[in-house]
N, C-alpha and C positions, 0 to 999 in steps of 0.2 A: 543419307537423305539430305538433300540439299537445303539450304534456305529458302524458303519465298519469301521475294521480292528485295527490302531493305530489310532481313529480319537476320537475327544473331546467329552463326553457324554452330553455334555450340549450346545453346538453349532454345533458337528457333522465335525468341521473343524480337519486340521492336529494338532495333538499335536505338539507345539515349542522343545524345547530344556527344556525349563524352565515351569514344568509342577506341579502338586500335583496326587498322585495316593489316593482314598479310600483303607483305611487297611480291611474293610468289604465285597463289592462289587469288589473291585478291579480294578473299571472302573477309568479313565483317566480324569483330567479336566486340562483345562488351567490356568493361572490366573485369567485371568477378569471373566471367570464362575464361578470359586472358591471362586472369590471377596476376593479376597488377591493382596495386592501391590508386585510389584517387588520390595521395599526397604524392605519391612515385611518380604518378601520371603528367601530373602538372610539374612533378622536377625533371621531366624528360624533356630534351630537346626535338627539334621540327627533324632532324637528321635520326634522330634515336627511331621517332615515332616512324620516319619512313623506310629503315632497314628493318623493323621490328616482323618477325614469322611466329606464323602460330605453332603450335604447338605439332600440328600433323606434319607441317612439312619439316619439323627439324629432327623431326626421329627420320623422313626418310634418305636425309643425308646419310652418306656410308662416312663411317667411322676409317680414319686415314693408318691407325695402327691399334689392331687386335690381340695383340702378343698374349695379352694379361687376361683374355676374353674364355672362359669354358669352350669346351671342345664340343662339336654341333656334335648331337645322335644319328646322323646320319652318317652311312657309309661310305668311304671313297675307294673306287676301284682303284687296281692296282697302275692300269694303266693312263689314269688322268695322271696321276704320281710323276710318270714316267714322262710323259708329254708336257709337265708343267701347266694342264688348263687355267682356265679360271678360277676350276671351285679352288685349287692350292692355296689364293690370297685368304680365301675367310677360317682356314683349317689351323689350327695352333699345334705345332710339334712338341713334344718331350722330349729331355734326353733321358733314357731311361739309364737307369743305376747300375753301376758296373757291379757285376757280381764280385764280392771280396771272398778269398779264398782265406780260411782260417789257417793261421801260423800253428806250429809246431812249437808248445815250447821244453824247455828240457826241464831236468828232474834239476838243477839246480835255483831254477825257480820260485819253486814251489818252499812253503815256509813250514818247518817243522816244530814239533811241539816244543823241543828244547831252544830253538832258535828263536820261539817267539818268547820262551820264560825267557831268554837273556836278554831278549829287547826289552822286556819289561820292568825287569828287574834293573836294566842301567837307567831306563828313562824315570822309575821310580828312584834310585839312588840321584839321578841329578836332578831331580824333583825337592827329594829330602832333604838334599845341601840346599839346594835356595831357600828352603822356608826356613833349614835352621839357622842360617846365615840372619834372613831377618828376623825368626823371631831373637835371636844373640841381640842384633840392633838395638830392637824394642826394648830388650831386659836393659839393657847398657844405657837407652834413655830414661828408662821408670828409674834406675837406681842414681842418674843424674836429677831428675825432677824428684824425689824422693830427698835427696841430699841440698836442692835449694829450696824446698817447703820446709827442712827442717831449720838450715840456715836463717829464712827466714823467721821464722817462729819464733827461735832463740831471741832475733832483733826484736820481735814484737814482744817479747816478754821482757827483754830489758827497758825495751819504752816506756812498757808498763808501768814498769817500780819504778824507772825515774818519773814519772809522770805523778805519781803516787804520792813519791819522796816530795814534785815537788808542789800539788795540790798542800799537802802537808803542811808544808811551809809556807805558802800562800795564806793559807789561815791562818795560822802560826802569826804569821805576819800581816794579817790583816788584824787578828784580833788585839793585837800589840799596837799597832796602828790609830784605835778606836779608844786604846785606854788610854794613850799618849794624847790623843786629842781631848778624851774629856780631862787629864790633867792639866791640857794646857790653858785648860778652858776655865779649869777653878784657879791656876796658879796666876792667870790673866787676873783674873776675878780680885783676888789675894795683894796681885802687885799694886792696883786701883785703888785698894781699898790703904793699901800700906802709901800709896806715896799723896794720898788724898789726905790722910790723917796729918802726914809729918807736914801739909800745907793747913791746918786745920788753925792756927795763928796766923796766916798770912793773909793782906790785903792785895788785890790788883788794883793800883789807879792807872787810866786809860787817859789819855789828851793832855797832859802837862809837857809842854814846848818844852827839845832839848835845847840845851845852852851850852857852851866849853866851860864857862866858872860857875856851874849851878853847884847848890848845896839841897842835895835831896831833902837831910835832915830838917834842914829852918824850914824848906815847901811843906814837909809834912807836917810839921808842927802848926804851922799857919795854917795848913787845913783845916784842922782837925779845931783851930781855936775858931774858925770862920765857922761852924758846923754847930759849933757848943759842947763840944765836947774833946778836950782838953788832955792832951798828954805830956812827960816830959821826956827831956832825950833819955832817960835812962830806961824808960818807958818799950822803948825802939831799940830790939835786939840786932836790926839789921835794914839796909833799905839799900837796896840797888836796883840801876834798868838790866832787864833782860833782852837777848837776843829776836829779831823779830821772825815768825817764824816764815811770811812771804815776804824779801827785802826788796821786792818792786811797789810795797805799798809806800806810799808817802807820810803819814801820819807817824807821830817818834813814838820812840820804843815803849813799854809797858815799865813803869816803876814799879817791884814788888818791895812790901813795906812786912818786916816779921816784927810781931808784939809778944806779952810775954803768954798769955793766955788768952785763947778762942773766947773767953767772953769780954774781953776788949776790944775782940774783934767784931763779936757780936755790937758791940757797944756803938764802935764808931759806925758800922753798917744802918743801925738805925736811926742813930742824929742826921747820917746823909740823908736817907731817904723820909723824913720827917722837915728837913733844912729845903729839898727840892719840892717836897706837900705844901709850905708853906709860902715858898717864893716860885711860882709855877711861870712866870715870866720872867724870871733870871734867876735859873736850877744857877747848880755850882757849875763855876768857869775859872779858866786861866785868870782872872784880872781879881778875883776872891782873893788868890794865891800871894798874890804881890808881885806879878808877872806881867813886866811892859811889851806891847805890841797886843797883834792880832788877838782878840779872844777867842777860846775855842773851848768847847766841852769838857766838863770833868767827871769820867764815869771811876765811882769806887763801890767793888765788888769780890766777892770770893776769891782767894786765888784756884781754880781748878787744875786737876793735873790734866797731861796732856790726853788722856784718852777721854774724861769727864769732859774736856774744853771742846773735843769736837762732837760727842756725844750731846754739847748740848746748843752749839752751829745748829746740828741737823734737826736739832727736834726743836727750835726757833721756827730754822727754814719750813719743817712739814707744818707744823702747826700755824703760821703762814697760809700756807697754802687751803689748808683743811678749815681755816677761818676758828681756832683759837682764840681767846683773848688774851688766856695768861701764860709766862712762861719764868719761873723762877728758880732759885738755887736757894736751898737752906742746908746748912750742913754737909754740904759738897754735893747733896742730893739734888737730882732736878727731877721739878713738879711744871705739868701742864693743867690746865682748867679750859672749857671751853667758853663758861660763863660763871655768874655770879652764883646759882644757884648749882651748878656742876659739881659731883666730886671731882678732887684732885686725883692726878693719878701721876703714881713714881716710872720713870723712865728709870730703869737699871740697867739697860744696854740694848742693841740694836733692834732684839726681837721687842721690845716693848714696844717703838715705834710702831710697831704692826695694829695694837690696841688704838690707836688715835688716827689712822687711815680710814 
């Protein structure tokens, strides 16, 4: 049935706007008849659009080779065959199958019972060798890995006991370590106490100017008469300057003065510091002494040994810091006070500081 008028040859509706014409028939289709997209549509060119055939007239193109095509059901006489007609081109030939003639084969062919037990039997014996071969392998590596887990094992059990051994003695020697230190800690303690005592007659005076022709003994004597309290040289078991223990400081050396007895000692300790109570604008000095030049300070005090001398540097310096008032030495012992109404408290070595922080 044709179209009327401008209407679609495949649905018979109006043609849209957006159509495909046949370049052959020249009849009209839509898209969707066409079976072309609207995005296909518009990616087609003015060249595409105008080769483009519908669909009836490309089935009635003859196909240029059939080879591959089923064979028509119709019959072809023997004689178009023969005259090579037309209908020859749409007809597809076979070759058919050569008939194959079956061979003859002989009795030696054919496999017999005992011929197949000896195939099986060697392919099973060359079977057996391969696996006993590897499993030989296998054993040969288990009794290698066997012989280094034991090797090692051995090493790990030697590690052991040395490790043991030497745990052992780590404690051993740690615990020897622990008693060593708190001996050295009471033998410290012991030595302080012995070399504090054998200084237990001795005075320290501080700031008396050295000289090349000094006479220790007449300085100290005229100390001690400036003072009020009065000694003779027989009095004075010993008096020399000692080493200074920083030699970049400039101030001279310390005089140590030995009497016969700690309460001599005590004796002259108090007339100083009652002599400086008394005259608080000119304490004991160099020019007391009978000492020309510069005057300078005269400090006399305990002699302390050296681990008590720095022992009580630091707990001056903390208490300083910590705003102390008092800090004094009786009996080699050092006492700090914070005030007037404060108890005293004994410094006996470095952990005591901790108490006045």
């Amino acid at each position: 049935m044709a179209p009327v008028g401008n209407g679609c040859a495949g649905c018979f509706k109006v043609v849209p706007k957006e159509f495909l014409a046949c370049c052959l028939c020249k009849l009209k289709y839509d898209l969707s008849c066409a079976n072309v997209t609207e995005k296909h549509f518009k990616a087609m060119k003015n060249e595409q659009k105008n080769a483009w055939k519908c669909p009836e007239c490309r089935n009635k193109i003859p196909k240029t080779d059939n080879t591959h095509t089923p064979a028509r059901p119709c019959t072809i006489s023997p004689a178009s065959q023969e005259t090579g007609s037309p209908e020859k081109a749409n007809v597809t030939f076979r070759k058919r199958a050569t008939e194959t003639v079956p061979c003859t084969e002989s009795e030696d062919q054919y496999i017999t019972e005992s011929k197949l037990r000896d195939i099986v039997k060697q392919e099973f014996s060359i079977c057996l060798r391969s696996v006993t071969n590897e499993l030989h392998n296998i054993n040969n590596q288990i009794v290698m890995f066997q012989e280094s887990v034991a090797f090692y094992n051995n090493c790990y059990e030697d590690m052991k006991k040395n490790l043991e051994a030497k745990d052992a003695i780590i404690d051993q020697l740690q615990a020897d370590n622990k008693r060593l230190l708190t001996d050295v800690v009471d033998l410290t303690s012991r030595l302080t106490i012995v070399e504090q005592h054998m200084r237990d007659s001795n005075l320290e005076i501080n700031g008396i100017p050295e000289h090349h022709n000094e006479n220790l003994v007449n300085t100290f004597i005229h100390l001690t008469k400036t003072i009020g309290s009065p000694v003779t040289d027989s009095e004075i078991l010993q008096i020399t300057r000692v080493a200074k223990m920083n030699q970049n400081v400039e101030r001279p050396r310390s005089v140590i003065a030995k009497l016969r007895t700690p309460r001599q000692r005590d004796t002259i300790l108090a007339a100083v510091f009652n002599y400086n109570k008394k005259n608080p604008q000119e304490k004991l000095n160099s020019s007391h002494l009978g000492i020309a030049g510069k005057c300078s300070p005269v400090y006399v005090s305990e002699h302390l040994s050296p681990t008590n001398k720095r022992l009580h540097a630091e707990t001056r310096k903390l208490a300083k810091q910590v705003s102390y008032k008092f800090v004094w030495v009786r009996n080699g012992r050092i006492y700090v006070r914070k005030d007037e109404q404060s108890q005293a408290i004994y410094i006996r070595n470095q952990d005591c500081l901790s108490r006045i922080k």
